[in-house]
ChimeraX commands (.cxc) that place a marker at each C-alpha (Angstrom):
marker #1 position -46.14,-2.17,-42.62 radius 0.5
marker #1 position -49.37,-2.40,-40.46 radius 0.5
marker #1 position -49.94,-5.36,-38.56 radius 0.5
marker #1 position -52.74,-6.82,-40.64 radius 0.5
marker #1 position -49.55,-6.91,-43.37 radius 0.5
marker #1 position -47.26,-8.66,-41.16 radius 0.5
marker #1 position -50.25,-11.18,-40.27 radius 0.5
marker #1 position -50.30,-12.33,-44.10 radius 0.5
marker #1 position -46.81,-12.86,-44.33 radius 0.5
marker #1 position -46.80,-15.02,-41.56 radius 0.5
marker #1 position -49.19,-16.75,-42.23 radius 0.5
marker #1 position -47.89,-17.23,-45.99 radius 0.5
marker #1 position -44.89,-18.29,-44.79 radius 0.5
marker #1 position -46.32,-20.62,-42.35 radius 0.5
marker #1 position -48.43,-22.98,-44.99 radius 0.5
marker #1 position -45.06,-22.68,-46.81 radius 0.5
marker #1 position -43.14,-24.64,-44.36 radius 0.5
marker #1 position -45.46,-26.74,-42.20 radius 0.5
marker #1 position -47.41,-29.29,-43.81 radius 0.5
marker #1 position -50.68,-29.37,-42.99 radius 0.5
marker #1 position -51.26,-26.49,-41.66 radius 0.5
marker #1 position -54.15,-25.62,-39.52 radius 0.5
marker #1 position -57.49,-23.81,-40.57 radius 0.5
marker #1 position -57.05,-20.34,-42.36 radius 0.5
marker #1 position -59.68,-19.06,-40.37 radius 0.5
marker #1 position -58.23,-20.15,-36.90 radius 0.5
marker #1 position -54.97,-19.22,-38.12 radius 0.5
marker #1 position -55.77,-15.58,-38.47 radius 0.5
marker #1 position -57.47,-15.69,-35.04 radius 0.5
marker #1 position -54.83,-16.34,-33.42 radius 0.5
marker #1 position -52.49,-13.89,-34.63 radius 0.5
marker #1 position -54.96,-11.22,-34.51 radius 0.5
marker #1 position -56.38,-12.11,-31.28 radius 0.5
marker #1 position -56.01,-8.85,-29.03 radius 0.5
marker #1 position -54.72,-6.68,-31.54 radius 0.5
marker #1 position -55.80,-3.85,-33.65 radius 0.5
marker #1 position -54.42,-4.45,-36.88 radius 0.5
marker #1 position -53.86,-1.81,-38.69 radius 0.5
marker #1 position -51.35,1.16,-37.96 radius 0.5
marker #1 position -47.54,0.87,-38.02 radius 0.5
marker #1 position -46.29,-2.31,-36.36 radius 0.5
marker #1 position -43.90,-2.04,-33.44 radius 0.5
marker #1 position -41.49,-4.88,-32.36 radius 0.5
marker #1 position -43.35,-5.51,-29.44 radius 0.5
marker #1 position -46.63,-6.24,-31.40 radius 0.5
marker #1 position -44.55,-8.62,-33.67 radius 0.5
marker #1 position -43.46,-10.64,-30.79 radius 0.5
marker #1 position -46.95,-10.83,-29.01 radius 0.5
marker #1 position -48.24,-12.15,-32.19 radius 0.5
marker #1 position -45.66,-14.50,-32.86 radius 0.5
marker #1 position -45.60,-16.02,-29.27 radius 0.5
marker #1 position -48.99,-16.47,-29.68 radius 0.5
marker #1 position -48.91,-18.27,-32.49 radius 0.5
marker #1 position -46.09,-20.15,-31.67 radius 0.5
marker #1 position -47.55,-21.28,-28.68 radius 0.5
marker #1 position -51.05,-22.13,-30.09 radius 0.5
marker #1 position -49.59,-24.03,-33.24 radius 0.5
marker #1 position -47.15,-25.97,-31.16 radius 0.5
marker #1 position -44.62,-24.88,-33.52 radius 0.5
marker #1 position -42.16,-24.77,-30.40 radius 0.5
marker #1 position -42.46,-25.16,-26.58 radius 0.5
marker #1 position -41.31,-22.16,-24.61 radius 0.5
marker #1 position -38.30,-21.79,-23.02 radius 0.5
marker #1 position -37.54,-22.81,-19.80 radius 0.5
marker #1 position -34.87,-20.48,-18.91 radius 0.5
marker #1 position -35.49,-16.61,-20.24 radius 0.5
marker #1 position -32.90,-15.14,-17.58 radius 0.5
marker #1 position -30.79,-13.92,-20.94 radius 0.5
marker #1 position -33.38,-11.52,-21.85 radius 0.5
marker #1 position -33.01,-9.33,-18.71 radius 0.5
marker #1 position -29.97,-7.84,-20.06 radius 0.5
marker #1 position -32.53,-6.01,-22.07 radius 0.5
marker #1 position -32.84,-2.60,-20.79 radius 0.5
marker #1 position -36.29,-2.00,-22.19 radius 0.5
marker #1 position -37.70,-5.17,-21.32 radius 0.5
marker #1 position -39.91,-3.80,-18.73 radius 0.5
marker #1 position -41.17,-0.98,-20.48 radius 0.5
marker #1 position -43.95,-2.87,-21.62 radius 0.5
marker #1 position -44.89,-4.89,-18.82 radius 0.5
marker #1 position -47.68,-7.32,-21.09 radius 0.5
marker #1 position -44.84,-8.33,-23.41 radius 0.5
marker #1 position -42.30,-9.45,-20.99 radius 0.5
marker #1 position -42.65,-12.25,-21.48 radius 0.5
marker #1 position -43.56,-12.38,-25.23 radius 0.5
marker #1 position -40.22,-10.58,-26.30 radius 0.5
marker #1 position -38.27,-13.09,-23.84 radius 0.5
marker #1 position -39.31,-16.02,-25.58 radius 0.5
marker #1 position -38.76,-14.30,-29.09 radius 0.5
marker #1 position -34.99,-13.01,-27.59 radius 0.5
marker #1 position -33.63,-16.27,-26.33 radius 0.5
marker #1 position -34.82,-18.48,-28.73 radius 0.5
marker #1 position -32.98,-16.07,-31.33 radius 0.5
marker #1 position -36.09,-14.93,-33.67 radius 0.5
marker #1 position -35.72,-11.20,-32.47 radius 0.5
marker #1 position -32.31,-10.34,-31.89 radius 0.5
marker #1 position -31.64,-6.94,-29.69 radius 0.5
marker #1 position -32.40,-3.90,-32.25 radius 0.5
marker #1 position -29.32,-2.06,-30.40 radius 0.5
marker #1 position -27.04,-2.43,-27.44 radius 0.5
marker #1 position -29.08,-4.27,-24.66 radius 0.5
marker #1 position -32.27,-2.96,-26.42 radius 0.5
marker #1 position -35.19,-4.86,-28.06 radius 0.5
marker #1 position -36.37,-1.37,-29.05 radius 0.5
marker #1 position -40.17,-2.74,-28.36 radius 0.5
marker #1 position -41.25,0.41,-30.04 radius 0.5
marker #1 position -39.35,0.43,-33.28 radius 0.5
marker #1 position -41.36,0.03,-36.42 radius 0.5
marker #1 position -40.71,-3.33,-38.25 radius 0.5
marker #1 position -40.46,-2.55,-42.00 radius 0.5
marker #1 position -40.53,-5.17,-44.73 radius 0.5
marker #1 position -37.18,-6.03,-45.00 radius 0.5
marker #1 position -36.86,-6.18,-40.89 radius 0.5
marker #1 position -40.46,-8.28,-41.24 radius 0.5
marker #1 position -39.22,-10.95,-43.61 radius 0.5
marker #1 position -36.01,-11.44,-41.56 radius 0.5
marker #1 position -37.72,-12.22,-38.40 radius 0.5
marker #1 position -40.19,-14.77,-39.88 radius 0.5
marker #1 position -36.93,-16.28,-42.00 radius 0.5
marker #1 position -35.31,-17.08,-38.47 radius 0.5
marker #1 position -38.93,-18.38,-37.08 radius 0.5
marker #1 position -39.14,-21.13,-39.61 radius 0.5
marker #1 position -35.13,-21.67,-40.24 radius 0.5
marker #1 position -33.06,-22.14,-36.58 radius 0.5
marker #1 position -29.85,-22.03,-38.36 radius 0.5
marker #1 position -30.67,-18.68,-38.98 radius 0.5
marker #1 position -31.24,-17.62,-35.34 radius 0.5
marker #1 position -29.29,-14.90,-33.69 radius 0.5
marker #1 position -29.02,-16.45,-30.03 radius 0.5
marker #1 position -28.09,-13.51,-27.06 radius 0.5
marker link #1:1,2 radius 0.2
marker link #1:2,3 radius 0.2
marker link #1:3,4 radius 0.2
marker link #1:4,5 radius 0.2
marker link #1:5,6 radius 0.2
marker link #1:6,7 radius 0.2
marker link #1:7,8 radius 0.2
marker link #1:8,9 radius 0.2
marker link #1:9,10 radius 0.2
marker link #1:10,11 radius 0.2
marker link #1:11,12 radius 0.2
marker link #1:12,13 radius 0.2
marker link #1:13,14 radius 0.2
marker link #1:14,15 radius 0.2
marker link #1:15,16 radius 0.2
marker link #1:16,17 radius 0.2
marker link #1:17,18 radius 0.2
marker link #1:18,19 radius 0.2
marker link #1:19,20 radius 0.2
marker link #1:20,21 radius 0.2
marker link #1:21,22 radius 0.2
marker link #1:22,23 radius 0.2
marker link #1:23,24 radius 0.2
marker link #1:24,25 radius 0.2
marker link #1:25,26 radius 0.2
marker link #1:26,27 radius 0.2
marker link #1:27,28 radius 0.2
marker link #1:28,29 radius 0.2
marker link #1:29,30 radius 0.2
marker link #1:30,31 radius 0.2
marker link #1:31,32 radius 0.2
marker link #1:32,33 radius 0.2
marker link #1:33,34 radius 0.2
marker link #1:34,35 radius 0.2
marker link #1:35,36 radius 0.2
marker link #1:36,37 radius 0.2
marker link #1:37,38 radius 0.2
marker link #1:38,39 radius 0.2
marker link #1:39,40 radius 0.2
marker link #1:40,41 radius 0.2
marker link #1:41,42 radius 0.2
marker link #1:42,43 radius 0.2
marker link #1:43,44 radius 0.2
marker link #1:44,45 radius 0.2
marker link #1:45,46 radius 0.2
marker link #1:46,47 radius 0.2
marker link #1:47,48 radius 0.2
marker link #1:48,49 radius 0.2
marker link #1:49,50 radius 0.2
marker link #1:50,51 radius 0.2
marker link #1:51,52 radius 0.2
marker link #1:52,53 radius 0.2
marker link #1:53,54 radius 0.2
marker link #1:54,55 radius 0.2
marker link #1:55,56 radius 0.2
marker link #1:56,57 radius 0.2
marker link #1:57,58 radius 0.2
marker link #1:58,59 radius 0.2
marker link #1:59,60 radius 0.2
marker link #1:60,61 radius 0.2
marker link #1:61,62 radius 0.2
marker link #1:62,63 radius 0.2
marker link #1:63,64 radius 0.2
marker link #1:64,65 radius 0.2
marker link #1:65,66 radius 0.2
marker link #1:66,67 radius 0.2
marker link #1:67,68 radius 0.2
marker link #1:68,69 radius 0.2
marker link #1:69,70 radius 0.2
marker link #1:70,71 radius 0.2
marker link #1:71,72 radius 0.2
marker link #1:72,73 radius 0.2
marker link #1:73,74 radius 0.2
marker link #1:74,75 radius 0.2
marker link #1:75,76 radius 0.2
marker link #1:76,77 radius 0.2
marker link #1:77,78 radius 0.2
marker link #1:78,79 radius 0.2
marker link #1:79,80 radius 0.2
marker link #1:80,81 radius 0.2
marker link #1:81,82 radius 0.2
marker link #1:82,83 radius 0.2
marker link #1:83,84 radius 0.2
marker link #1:84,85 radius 0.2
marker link #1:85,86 radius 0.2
marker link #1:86,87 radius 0.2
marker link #1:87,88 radius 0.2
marker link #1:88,89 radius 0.2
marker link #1:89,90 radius 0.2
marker link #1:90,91 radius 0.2
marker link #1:91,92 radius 0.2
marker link #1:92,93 radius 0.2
marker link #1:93,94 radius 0.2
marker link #1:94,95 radius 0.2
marker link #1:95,96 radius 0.2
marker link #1:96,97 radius 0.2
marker link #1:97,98 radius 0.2
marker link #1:98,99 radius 0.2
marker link #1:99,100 radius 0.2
marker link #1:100,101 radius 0.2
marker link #1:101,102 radius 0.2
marker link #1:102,103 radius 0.2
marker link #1:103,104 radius 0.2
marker link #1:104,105 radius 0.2
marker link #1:105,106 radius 0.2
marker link #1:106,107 radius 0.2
marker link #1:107,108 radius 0.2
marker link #1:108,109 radius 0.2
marker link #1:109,110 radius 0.2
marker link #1:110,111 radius 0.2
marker link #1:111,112 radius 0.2
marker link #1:112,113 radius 0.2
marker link #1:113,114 radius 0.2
marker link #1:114,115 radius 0.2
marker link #1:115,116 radius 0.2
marker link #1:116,117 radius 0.2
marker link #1:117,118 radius 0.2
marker link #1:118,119 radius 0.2
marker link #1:119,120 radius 0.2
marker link #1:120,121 radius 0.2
marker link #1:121,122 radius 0.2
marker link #1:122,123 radius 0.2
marker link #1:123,124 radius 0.2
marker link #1:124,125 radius 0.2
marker link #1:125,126 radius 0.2
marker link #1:126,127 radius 0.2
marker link #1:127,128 radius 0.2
marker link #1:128,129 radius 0.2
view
């Protein structure tokens, strides 16, 4: 899945569950913004684009507290998504991939893709660290 792919299904599931949605166009800038969009997309490119557009859509507020993510081992391994893959961890959207590991380099497939973006739109279905 390149990230261009997981872009659409985002933002197809967005106008799906948010009534009225913003502009198409600004939509896909904001999900795209810094990001070459096509090869494979790793976990850590899924949760800079979702933060983003979290954040820019007001879907949520970030968290206050992140502290729970620093049991992550490869947290730091990617020091420009720190924070990105904190917010996504605590609030339950990307669960660890392993023991104490995001895995910010895993490739999200479909099936990983449409699970994520399930618990972004439906809390209940949030795996909280």
């Amino acid at each position: 899945m390149t990230r261009n792919d997981f872009a659409e299904r985002l933002l197809e599931k967005y106008r799906k569950n948010v009534e009225n949605s913003e502009d198409e166009a600004y939509l896909k800038r904001i999900v795209t913004v810094g990001q070459v969009m096509t090869g494979e997309t790793e976990r850590r490119d899924v949760a800079v684009m979702l933060h983003f557009f979290i954040r820019k859509t007001g879907l949520e507020k970030d968290e206050e507290n992140i502290d729970k993510a620093k049991v992550l081992k490869d947290l730091y391994d990617c020091r420009t998504c720190v924070d990105h893959v904190s917010q996504l961890y605590v609030k339950g959207i990307m669960p660890a991939a392993g023991r104490d590991v995001f895995g910010l380099r895993h490739i999200v497939d479909e099936e990983e893709a449409d699970a994520i973006l399930e618990r972004l739109f439906d809390k209940s279905k949030r795996i909280l660290p």
